[in-house]
C-alpha positions in Angstrom: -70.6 25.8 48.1 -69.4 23.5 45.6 -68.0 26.2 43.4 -66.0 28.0 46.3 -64.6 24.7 47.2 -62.8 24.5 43.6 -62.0 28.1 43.5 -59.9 27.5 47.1 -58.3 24.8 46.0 -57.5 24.8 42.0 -54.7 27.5 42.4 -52.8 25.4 45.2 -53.0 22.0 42.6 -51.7 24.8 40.4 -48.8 26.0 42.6 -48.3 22.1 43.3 -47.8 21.0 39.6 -45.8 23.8 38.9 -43.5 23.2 42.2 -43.1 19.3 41.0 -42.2 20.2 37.5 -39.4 22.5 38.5 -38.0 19.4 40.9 -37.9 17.6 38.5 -36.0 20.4 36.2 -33.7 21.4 38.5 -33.5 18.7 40.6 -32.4 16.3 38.3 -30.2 18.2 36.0 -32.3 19.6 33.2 -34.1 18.2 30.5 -31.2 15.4 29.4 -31.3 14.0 32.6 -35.2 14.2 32.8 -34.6 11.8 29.1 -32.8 9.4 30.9 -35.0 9.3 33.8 -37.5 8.3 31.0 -35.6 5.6 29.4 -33.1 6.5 27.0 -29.6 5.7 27.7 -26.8 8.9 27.8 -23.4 8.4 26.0 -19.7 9.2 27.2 -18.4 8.6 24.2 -16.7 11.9 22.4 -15.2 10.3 19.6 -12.2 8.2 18.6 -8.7 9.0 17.1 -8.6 6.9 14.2 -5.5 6.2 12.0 -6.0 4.3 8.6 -3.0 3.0 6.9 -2.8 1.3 3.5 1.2 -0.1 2.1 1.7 -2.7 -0.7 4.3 -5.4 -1.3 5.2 -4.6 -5.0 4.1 -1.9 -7.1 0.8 -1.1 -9.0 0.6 -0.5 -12.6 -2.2 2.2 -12.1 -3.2 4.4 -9.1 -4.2 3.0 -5.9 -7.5 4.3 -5.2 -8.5 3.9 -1.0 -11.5 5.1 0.5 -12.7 5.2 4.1 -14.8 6.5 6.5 -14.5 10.4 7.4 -15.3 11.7 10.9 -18.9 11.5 10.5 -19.1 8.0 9.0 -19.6 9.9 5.5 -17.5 7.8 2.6 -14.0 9.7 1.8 -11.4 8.5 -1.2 -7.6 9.2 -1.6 -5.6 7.7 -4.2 -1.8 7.8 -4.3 1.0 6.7 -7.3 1.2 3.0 -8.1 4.9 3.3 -8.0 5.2 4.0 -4.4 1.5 3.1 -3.0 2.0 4.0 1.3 -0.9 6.1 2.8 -1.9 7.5 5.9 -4.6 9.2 7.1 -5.9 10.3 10.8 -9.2 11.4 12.1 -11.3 12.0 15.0 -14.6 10.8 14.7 -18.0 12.6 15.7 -19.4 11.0 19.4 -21.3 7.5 18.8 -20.0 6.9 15.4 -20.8 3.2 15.2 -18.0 2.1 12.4 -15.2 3.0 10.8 -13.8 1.0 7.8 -11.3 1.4 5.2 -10.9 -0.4 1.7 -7.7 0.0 -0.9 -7.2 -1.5 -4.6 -5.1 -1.3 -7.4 -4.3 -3.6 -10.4 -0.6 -4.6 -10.7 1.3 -7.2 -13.5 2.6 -8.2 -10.4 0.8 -11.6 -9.6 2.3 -11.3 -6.1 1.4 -7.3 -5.6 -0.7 -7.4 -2.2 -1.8 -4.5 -0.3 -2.7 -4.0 3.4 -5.0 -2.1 5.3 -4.6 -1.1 9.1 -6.8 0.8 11.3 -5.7 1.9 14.8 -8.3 3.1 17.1 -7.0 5.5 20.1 -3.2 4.1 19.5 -4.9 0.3 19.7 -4.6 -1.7 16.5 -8.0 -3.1 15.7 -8.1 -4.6 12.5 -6.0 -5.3 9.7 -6.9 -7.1 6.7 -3.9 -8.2 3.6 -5.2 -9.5 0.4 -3.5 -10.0 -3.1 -4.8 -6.2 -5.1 -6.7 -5.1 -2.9 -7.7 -5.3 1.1 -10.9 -4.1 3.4 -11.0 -3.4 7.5 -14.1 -2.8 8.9 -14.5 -2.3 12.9 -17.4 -1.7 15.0 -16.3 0.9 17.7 -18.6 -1.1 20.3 -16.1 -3.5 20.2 -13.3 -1.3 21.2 -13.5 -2.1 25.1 -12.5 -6.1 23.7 -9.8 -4.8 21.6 -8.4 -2.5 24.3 -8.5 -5.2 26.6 -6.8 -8.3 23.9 -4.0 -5.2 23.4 -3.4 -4.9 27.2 -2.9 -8.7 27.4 -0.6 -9.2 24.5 1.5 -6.3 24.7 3.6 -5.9 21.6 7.2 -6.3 22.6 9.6 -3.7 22.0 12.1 -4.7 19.9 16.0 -4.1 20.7 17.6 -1.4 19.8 20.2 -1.8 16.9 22.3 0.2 14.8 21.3 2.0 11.6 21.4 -0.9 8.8 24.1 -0.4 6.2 23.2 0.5 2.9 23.9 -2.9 1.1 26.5 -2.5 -1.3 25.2 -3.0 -5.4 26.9 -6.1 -7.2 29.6 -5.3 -9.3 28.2 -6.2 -12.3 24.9 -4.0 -11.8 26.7 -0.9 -12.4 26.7 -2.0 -16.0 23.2 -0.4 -16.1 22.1 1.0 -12.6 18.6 0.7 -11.0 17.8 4.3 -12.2 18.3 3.1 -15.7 16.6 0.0 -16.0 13.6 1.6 -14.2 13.6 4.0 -16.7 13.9 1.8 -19.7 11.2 -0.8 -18.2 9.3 1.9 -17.7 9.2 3.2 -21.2 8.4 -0.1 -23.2 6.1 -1.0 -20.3 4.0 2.8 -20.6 3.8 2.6 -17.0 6.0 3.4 -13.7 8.0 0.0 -13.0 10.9 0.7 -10.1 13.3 -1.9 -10.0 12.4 -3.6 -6.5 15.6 -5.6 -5.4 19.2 -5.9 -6.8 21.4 -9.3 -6.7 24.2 -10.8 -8.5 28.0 -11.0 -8.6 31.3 -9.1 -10.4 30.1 -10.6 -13.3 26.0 -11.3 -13.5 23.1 -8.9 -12.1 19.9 -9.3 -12.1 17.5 -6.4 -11.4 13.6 -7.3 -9.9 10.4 -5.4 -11.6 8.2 -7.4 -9.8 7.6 -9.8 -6.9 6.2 -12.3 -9.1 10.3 -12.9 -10.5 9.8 -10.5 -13.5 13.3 -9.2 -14.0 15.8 -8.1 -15.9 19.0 -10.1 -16.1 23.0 -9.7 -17.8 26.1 -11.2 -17.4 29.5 -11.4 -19.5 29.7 -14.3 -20.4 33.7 -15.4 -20.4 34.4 -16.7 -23.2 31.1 -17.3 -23.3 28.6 -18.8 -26.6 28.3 -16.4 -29.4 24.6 -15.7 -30.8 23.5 -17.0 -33.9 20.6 -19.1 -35.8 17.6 -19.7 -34.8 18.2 -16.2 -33.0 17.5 -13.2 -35.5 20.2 -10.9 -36.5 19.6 -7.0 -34.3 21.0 -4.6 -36.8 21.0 -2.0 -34.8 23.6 -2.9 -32.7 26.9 -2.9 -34.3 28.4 -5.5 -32.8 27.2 -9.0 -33.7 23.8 -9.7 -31.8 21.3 -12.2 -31.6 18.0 -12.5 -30.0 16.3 -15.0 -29.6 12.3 -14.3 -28.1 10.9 -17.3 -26.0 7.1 -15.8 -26.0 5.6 -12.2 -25.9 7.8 -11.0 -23.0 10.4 -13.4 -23.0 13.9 -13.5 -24.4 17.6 -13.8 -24.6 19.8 -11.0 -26.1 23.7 -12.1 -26.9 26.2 -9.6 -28.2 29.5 -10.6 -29.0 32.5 -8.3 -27.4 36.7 -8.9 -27.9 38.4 -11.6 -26.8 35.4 -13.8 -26.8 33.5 -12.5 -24.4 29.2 -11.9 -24.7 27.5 -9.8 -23.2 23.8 -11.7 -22.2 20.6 -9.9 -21.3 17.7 -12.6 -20.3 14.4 -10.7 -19.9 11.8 -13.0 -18.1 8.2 -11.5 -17.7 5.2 -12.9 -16.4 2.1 -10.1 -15.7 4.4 -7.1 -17.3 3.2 -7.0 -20.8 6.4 -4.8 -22.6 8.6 -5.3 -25.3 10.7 -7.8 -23.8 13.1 -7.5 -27.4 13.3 -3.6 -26.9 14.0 -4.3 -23.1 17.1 -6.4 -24.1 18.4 -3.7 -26.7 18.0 -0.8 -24.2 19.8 -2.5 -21.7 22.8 -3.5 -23.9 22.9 0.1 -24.8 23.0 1.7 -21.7 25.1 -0.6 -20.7 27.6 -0.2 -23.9 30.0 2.5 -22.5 30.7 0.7 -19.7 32.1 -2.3 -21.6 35.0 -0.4 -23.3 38.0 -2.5 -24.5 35.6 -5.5 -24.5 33.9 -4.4 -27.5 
Protein backbone atom coordinates (compact mmCIF):
# COMPACT_ATOMS: atom_id res chain seq x y z
CA UNK A 1 0.00 0.00 0.00
CA UNK A 2 2.98 1.87 0.91
CA UNK A 3 4.53 1.69 -2.51
CA UNK A 4 1.19 2.88 -4.36
CA UNK A 5 1.10 5.71 -2.05
CA UNK A 6 4.57 7.04 -3.50
CA UNK A 7 3.90 6.12 -6.95
CA UNK A 8 0.53 8.57 -6.73
CA UNK A 9 2.10 11.04 -5.40
CA UNK A 10 6.06 11.37 -6.57
CA UNK A 11 4.99 12.66 -10.10
CA UNK A 12 2.72 15.56 -8.65
CA UNK A 13 5.97 16.73 -6.19
CA UNK A 14 7.52 16.37 -9.69
CA UNK A 15 5.12 18.58 -11.59
CA UNK A 16 5.29 20.86 -8.37
CA UNK A 17 9.06 21.51 -8.35
CA UNK A 18 9.12 21.94 -11.87
CA UNK A 19 6.03 24.53 -11.79
CA UNK A 20 8.04 26.53 -8.87
CA UNK A 21 11.29 26.65 -10.79
CA UNK A 22 9.73 28.10 -13.94
CA UNK A 23 8.03 30.95 -11.41
CA UNK A 24 10.82 31.71 -10.43
CA UNK A 25 12.44 31.83 -14.11
CA UNK A 26 9.90 33.59 -15.64
CA UNK A 27 8.40 35.21 -13.01
CA UNK A 28 11.17 37.15 -11.95
CA UNK A 29 13.05 37.90 -15.07
CA UNK A 30 15.47 35.15 -15.81
CA UNK A 31 18.46 33.99 -14.35
CA UNK A 32 20.13 37.75 -13.51
CA UNK A 33 17.30 38.60 -11.62
CA UNK A 34 17.03 35.08 -9.88
CA UNK A 35 21.26 36.41 -8.84
CA UNK A 36 19.97 39.30 -7.35
CA UNK A 37 17.19 37.68 -5.65
CA UNK A 38 20.12 35.67 -4.09
CA UNK A 39 22.34 38.48 -3.02
CA UNK A 40 24.44 39.97 -5.43
CA UNK A 41 23.89 43.49 -6.31
CA UNK A 42 23.04 44.55 -10.35
CA UNK A 43 24.84 47.51 -11.92
CA UNK A 44 23.43 50.58 -14.05
CA UNK A 45 26.45 51.71 -14.82
CA UNK A 46 27.53 51.48 -18.76
CA UNK A 47 30.59 53.28 -18.65
CA UNK A 48 31.94 56.83 -18.56
CA UNK A 49 33.18 59.35 -21.11
CA UNK A 50 36.49 60.21 -19.99
CA UNK A 51 38.73 63.03 -21.29
CA UNK A 52 42.48 63.14 -20.18
CA UNK A 53 44.42 66.24 -20.76
CA UNK A 54 48.08 66.88 -20.13
CA UNK A 55 49.72 70.90 -21.12
CA UNK A 56 53.04 72.32 -19.63
CA UNK A 57 54.15 75.79 -18.68
CA UNK A 58 57.56 75.87 -20.56
CA UNK A 59 59.09 73.41 -22.81
CA UNK A 60 60.79 69.96 -22.24
CA UNK A 61 64.20 69.13 -23.39
CA UNK A 62 63.07 65.52 -24.30
CA UNK A 63 59.75 63.87 -25.04
CA UNK A 64 56.91 63.98 -22.75
CA UNK A 65 55.99 60.49 -22.12
CA UNK A 66 51.96 60.24 -20.51
CA UNK A 67 50.32 57.13 -19.82
CA UNK A 68 46.78 56.42 -18.59
CA UNK A 69 44.16 54.19 -18.23
CA UNK A 70 42.47 52.68 -21.56
CA UNK A 71 38.69 51.71 -21.62
CA UNK A 72 39.18 48.57 -19.82
CA UNK A 73 41.48 49.88 -17.02
CA UNK A 74 44.46 48.28 -19.07
CA UNK A 75 47.77 50.85 -18.87
CA UNK A 76 48.04 52.91 -22.30
CA UNK A 77 51.21 55.48 -23.14
CA UNK A 78 51.38 58.50 -25.64
CA UNK A 79 54.22 60.72 -25.84
CA UNK A 80 54.23 63.99 -27.75
CA UNK A 81 57.41 66.61 -28.68
CA UNK A 82 58.97 68.48 -25.75
CA UNK A 83 58.80 71.65 -27.76
CA UNK A 84 55.10 71.92 -27.84
CA UNK A 85 53.98 69.22 -24.96
CA UNK A 86 49.61 69.61 -25.13
CA UNK A 87 47.68 66.22 -25.19
CA UNK A 88 44.37 64.98 -25.31
CA UNK A 89 42.90 61.92 -25.32
CA UNK A 90 39.00 60.64 -24.86
CA UNK A 91 37.58 57.33 -24.04
CA UNK A 92 34.64 55.50 -22.90
CA UNK A 93 35.23 53.12 -20.39
CA UNK A 94 33.92 49.40 -20.13
CA UNK A 95 30.65 49.26 -17.38
CA UNK A 96 32.02 49.14 -13.54
CA UNK A 97 35.46 50.23 -14.30
CA UNK A 98 36.50 51.18 -10.85
CA UNK A 99 39.47 53.90 -11.81
CA UNK A 100 40.76 55.86 -14.18
CA UNK A 101 44.17 57.72 -13.73
CA UNK A 102 46.48 59.44 -15.80
CA UNK A 103 50.31 60.33 -15.18
CA UNK A 104 52.71 62.70 -17.56
CA UNK A 105 56.64 63.49 -17.25
CA UNK A 106 59.36 65.05 -18.98
CA UNK A 107 62.80 66.54 -17.96
CA UNK A 108 63.26 70.18 -18.87
CA UNK A 109 66.52 72.77 -18.12
CA UNK A 110 63.74 74.74 -17.33
CA UNK A 111 63.68 74.73 -13.39
CA UNK A 112 60.22 76.30 -13.63
CA UNK A 113 58.86 73.73 -16.56
CA UNK A 114 55.61 72.22 -14.79
CA UNK A 115 53.10 70.09 -16.42
CA UNK A 116 49.35 69.38 -15.65
CA UNK A 117 47.09 66.67 -15.81
CA UNK A 118 43.22 66.96 -16.04
CA UNK A 119 40.69 64.32 -16.21
CA UNK A 120 37.04 65.04 -16.95
CA UNK A 121 34.54 62.44 -16.34
CA UNK A 122 31.02 62.78 -18.37
CA UNK A 123 31.93 66.71 -19.12
CA UNK A 124 32.57 67.04 -14.99
CA UNK A 125 36.16 67.91 -14.08
CA UNK A 126 37.27 65.47 -11.42
CA UNK A 127 40.75 65.78 -10.73
CA UNK A 128 43.59 67.72 -11.66
CA UNK A 129 46.89 67.47 -10.27
CA UNK A 130 50.16 70.26 -11.43
CA UNK A 131 53.54 69.46 -10.37
CA UNK A 132 57.04 70.92 -11.38
CA UNK A 133 58.14 67.77 -14.41
CA UNK A 134 55.85 65.84 -14.02
CA UNK A 135 51.99 65.43 -12.60
CA UNK A 136 49.52 62.22 -11.68
CA UNK A 137 45.34 62.18 -11.37
CA UNK A 138 43.93 59.35 -10.11
CA UNK A 139 39.91 59.14 -9.55
CA UNK A 140 37.79 56.51 -8.27
CA UNK A 141 34.49 56.46 -10.49
CA UNK A 142 32.42 55.68 -7.19
CA UNK A 143 33.03 58.97 -6.30
CA UNK A 144 31.54 60.55 -9.30
CA UNK A 145 27.95 61.06 -7.74
CA UNK A 146 30.13 63.72 -5.09
CA UNK A 147 31.93 65.28 -7.95
CA UNK A 148 28.74 65.63 -10.03
CA UNK A 149 27.08 67.02 -7.17
CA UNK A 150 30.45 69.76 -5.89
CA UNK A 151 30.18 70.71 -9.95
CA UNK A 152 26.43 71.43 -9.71
CA UNK A 153 27.04 73.65 -6.70
CA UNK A 154 29.98 75.65 -7.89
CA UNK A 155 29.06 76.17 -11.33
CA UNK A 156 32.02 77.48 -13.35
CA UNK A 157 31.07 81.00 -14.48
CA UNK A 158 30.98 81.84 -17.99
CA UNK A 159 33.29 84.28 -18.73
CA UNK A 160 32.26 87.54 -20.97
CA UNK A 161 32.58 87.67 -24.18
CA UNK A 162 35.49 89.84 -25.64
CA UNK A 163 37.03 90.47 -28.79
CA UNK A 164 39.76 88.52 -30.48
CA UNK A 165 43.11 89.68 -28.59
CA UNK A 166 45.54 91.59 -30.82
CA UNK A 167 48.55 90.01 -31.89
CA UNK A 168 51.11 92.09 -29.62
CA UNK A 169 53.29 93.93 -31.72
CA UNK A 170 57.35 92.68 -31.51
CA UNK A 171 59.78 95.38 -30.01
CA UNK A 172 61.64 97.26 -32.36
CA UNK A 173 64.79 96.16 -31.55
CA UNK A 174 63.88 92.26 -31.76
CA UNK A 175 63.75 92.37 -35.39
CA UNK A 176 67.54 92.50 -35.16
CA UNK A 177 67.24 88.65 -34.85
CA UNK A 178 63.55 87.36 -34.89
CA UNK A 179 62.09 84.63 -32.60
CA UNK A 180 62.53 82.07 -35.61
CA UNK A 181 66.19 82.81 -35.50
CA UNK A 182 67.21 82.64 -32.09
CA UNK A 183 65.13 79.49 -31.75
CA UNK A 184 67.04 78.09 -34.26
CA UNK A 185 70.45 79.16 -33.11
CA UNK A 186 69.58 78.06 -29.27
CA UNK A 187 68.53 75.21 -30.59
CA UNK A 188 71.68 74.16 -32.35
CA UNK A 189 74.29 74.88 -29.54
CA UNK A 190 71.73 73.51 -27.12
CA UNK A 191 71.23 69.89 -29.45
CA UNK A 192 67.75 70.15 -28.43
CA UNK A 193 64.32 71.96 -29.48
CA UNK A 194 64.33 75.45 -27.42
CA UNK A 195 61.37 77.91 -28.86
CA UNK A 196 61.77 81.19 -27.70
CA UNK A 197 58.76 81.57 -25.10
CA UNK A 198 58.11 85.42 -24.65
CA UNK A 199 59.47 88.57 -26.36
CA UNK A 200 60.10 92.15 -24.53
CA UNK A 201 62.15 95.09 -24.96
CA UNK A 202 62.27 98.58 -26.59
CA UNK A 203 63.58 100.37 -30.12
CA UNK A 204 66.78 99.74 -28.87
CA UNK A 205 67.13 96.42 -26.32
CA UNK A 206 65.26 92.92 -26.74
CA UNK A 207 65.42 90.32 -24.88
CA UNK A 208 64.12 86.90 -26.13
CA UNK A 209 62.90 84.02 -23.19
CA UNK A 210 64.16 80.19 -23.67
CA UNK A 211 62.89 79.30 -20.56
CA UNK A 212 60.59 80.16 -17.64
CA UNK A 213 63.34 79.96 -15.22
CA UNK A 214 64.70 83.68 -16.95
CA UNK A 215 67.16 81.80 -19.37
CA UNK A 216 67.30 84.27 -22.31
CA UNK A 217 68.87 85.78 -24.82
CA UNK A 218 69.51 89.55 -24.59
CA UNK A 219 70.96 92.63 -27.13
CA UNK A 220 70.95 96.17 -27.26
CA UNK A 221 72.98 98.98 -29.12
CA UNK A 222 74.53 100.45 -26.90
CA UNK A 223 74.69 104.44 -27.88
CA UNK A 224 77.73 105.47 -27.64
CA UNK A 225 77.98 102.87 -25.60
CA UNK A 226 81.55 100.98 -23.82
CA UNK A 227 83.71 99.32 -26.27
CA UNK A 228 84.97 95.66 -25.39
CA UNK A 229 88.33 94.95 -24.42
CA UNK A 230 90.63 93.24 -21.61
CA UNK A 231 89.88 90.98 -19.45
CA UNK A 232 87.35 90.03 -22.36
CA UNK A 233 89.15 87.76 -25.07
CA UNK A 234 89.55 88.99 -28.57
CA UNK A 235 86.56 86.86 -31.17
CA UNK A 236 88.39 86.70 -34.36
CA UNK A 237 85.91 85.72 -36.20
CA UNK A 238 83.99 88.64 -36.28
CA UNK A 239 85.51 91.41 -38.17
CA UNK A 240 84.64 94.01 -36.37
CA UNK A 241 86.28 94.56 -32.94
CA UNK A 242 84.65 92.04 -30.37
CA UNK A 243 85.07 90.99 -27.04
CA UNK A 244 83.62 88.45 -24.84
CA UNK A 245 83.79 88.14 -21.84
CA UNK A 246 82.20 84.39 -20.24
CA UNK A 247 80.80 84.77 -16.54
CA UNK A 248 80.50 80.69 -16.05
CA UNK A 249 79.65 77.71 -18.38
CA UNK A 250 76.55 79.44 -19.91
CA UNK A 251 77.05 82.76 -19.10
CA UNK A 252 78.42 85.82 -20.90
CA UNK A 253 78.63 89.12 -22.48
CA UNK A 254 79.45 89.68 -26.24
CA UNK A 255 80.36 93.56 -27.33
CA UNK A 256 81.07 94.40 -30.89
CA UNK A 257 82.08 97.73 -31.71
CA UNK A 258 79.98 99.46 -34.87
CA UNK A 259 80.51 103.42 -36.41
CA UNK A 260 80.02 106.20 -34.68
CA UNK A 261 80.50 104.63 -31.36
CA UNK A 262 77.90 102.59 -31.08
CA UNK A 263 78.16 98.48 -29.56
CA UNK A 264 76.21 96.12 -30.34
CA UNK A 265 75.77 93.86 -26.71
CA UNK A 266 74.50 90.34 -26.58
CA UNK A 267 74.17 89.13 -22.71
CA UNK A 268 73.36 85.40 -22.67
CA UNK A 269 72.15 84.31 -19.12
CA UNK A 270 71.53 80.52 -18.62
CA UNK A 271 70.53 78.67 -15.69
CA UNK A 272 69.30 74.70 -16.50
CA UNK A 273 70.20 75.11 -20.51
CA UNK A 274 73.60 73.71 -20.76
CA UNK A 275 74.80 75.33 -24.49
CA UNK A 276 77.52 77.22 -25.59
CA UNK A 277 76.61 80.40 -24.20
CA UNK A 278 80.01 82.03 -26.28
CA UNK A 279 78.62 80.46 -29.64
CA UNK A 280 75.05 81.76 -28.61
CA UNK A 281 76.51 85.35 -28.43
CA UNK A 282 78.45 85.01 -31.92
CA UNK A 283 75.30 83.50 -33.69
CA UNK A 284 73.21 86.08 -32.62
CA UNK A 285 75.62 88.99 -33.64
CA UNK A 286 75.70 87.39 -36.96
CA UNK A 287 72.23 86.97 -37.73
CA UNK A 288 71.80 90.04 -36.56
CA UNK A 289 74.77 91.71 -38.74
CA UNK A 290 72.82 92.71 -41.93
CA UNK A 291 70.48 94.40 -40.10
CA UNK A 292 72.95 96.88 -38.58
CA UNK A 293 74.16 98.36 -41.94
CA UNK A 294 75.74 101.86 -41.75
CA UNK A 295 76.41 101.17 -38.11
CA UNK A 296 79.18 98.90 -38.81
Amino acid sequence: MRGKWSAAVAPVLAVALVGAGAYLWHGSGGHDSVVTRLGSEGSDDRGHLVKYQVWAAGTANQPVRIQYAGASGGGEAAEVPGFAPVWTRTVTTDPDLPVVSLTAGGQSSDLAFTLTCLITVDDVEVVRDSSRSSCLARFELANLPAAVARAAASPSPTPPATAAPSRPSVPPACRYVTAAEMTQLVTSAAGTVKPVLSLSGDRNRCRQVIDQDASSVSFEVERHGRPGGPPASRVRSIPERAYYLPLGDSMGELRVSLRGGDVFVVEVFFLGLRADARQVAIDTYEAARPRLQGKR
